[in-house]
N, C-alpha and C positions, 0 to 999 in steps of 0.2 A: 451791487449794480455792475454789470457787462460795461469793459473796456471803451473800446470806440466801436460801438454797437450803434448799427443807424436808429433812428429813435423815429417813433410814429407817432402820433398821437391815436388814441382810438377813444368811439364813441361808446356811449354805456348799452346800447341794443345787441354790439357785437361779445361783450362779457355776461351782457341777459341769457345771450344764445348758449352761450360757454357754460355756462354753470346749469343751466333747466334744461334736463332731456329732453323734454317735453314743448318745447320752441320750435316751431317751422324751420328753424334757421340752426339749430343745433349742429348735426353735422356739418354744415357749411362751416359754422365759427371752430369745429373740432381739427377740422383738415385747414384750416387758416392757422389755427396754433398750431398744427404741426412744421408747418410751410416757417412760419417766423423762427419758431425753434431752431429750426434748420439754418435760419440766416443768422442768428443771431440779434434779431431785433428787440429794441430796447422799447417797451409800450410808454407811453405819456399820457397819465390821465390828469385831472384837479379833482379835491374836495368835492366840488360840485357832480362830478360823474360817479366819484364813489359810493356820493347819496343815493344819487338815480339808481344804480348798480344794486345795493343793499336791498333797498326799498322793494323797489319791481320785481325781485326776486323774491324778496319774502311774501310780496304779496300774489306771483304765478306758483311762486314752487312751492318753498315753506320758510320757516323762521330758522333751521335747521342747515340748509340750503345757503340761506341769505349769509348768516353765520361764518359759512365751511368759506363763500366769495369774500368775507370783507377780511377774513384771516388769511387769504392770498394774497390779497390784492395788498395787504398791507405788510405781508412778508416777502414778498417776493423780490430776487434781486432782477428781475425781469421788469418792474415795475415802478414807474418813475410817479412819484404823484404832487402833483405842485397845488397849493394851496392858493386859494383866490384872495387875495388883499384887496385893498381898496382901489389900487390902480386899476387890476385885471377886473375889477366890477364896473367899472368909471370906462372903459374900453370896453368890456362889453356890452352897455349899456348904449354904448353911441353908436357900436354896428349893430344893435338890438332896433335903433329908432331909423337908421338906414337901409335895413332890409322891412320890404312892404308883404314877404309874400307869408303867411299865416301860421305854416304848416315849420317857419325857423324859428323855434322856442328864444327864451334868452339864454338858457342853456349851450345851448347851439350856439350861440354868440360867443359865450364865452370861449368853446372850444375856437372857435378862430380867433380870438383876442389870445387867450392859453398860444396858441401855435405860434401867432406872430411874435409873441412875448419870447417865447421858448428857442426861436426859429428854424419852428419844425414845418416841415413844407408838405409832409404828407397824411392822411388821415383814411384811417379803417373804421369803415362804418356801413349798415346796412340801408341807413338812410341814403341810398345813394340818388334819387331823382331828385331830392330838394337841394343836399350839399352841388350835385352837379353844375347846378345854377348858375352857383357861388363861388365856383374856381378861378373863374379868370380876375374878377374883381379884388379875391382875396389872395390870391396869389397860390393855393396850393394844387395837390393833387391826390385823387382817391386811391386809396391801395387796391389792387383789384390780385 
């Protein structure tokens, strides 16, 4: 793991993009890793994105694919992965029933329960018109 590397959290749409050529969003997430690289940014993900991550990728790209992501994601010293306990389900759960608008999974919750826990203030995601929302309430801000 990178020294005192600022630490992001990111969303699992952005590592979708990263691993499937074949995503809208590919290059964008390709020249985003390289931009981080550069700074030295430390990613933060949980349990919970890693699934997202494996999954959706095995099921756009292949099992193969999915595979080559979750043996990065799980070796990588760039990649911080925090595991969801009973607390961080029990807080995400309660800004799960405090957000009304449809389109913020409980997923999504967790990742801002994840960040306030973590006290990461910022987050990389392509979701950005639903997270945008959500900023000022929850206190962080989008990596752009």
């Amino acid at each position: 793991m990178a020294g005192k590397s600022e630490r992001i959290f990111a969303d699992s749409n952005y590592f979708i993009a990263l691993f499937n050529e074949r995503d809208a969003l590919s290059e964008k997430a390709n020249l985003i890793s390289e931009k981080l690289e550069e700074q030295d940014i430390l990613l933060c993900i949980t349990n919970l994105i890693f699934l997202e991550i494996v999954t959706v990728t095995s099921v756009r790209a292949s099992k193969q694919i999915a595979w080559e992501a979750g043996k990065y994601l799980l070796s990588s010293p760039r990649i911080q992965i925090l595991h969801a306990d009973e607390d961080l389900q029990r807080e995400s759960w309660e800004i799960f029933q405090e957000i009304t608008d449809k389109n913020i999974s409980f997923v999504d919750c967790s990742i801002i329960a994840s960040m306030k826990t973590l006290g990461i203030s910022k987050l990389l995601t392509f979701d950005q018109t639903d997270f945008k929302k959500l900023q000022k309430q929850y206190r962080f801000s989008l990596y752009e």
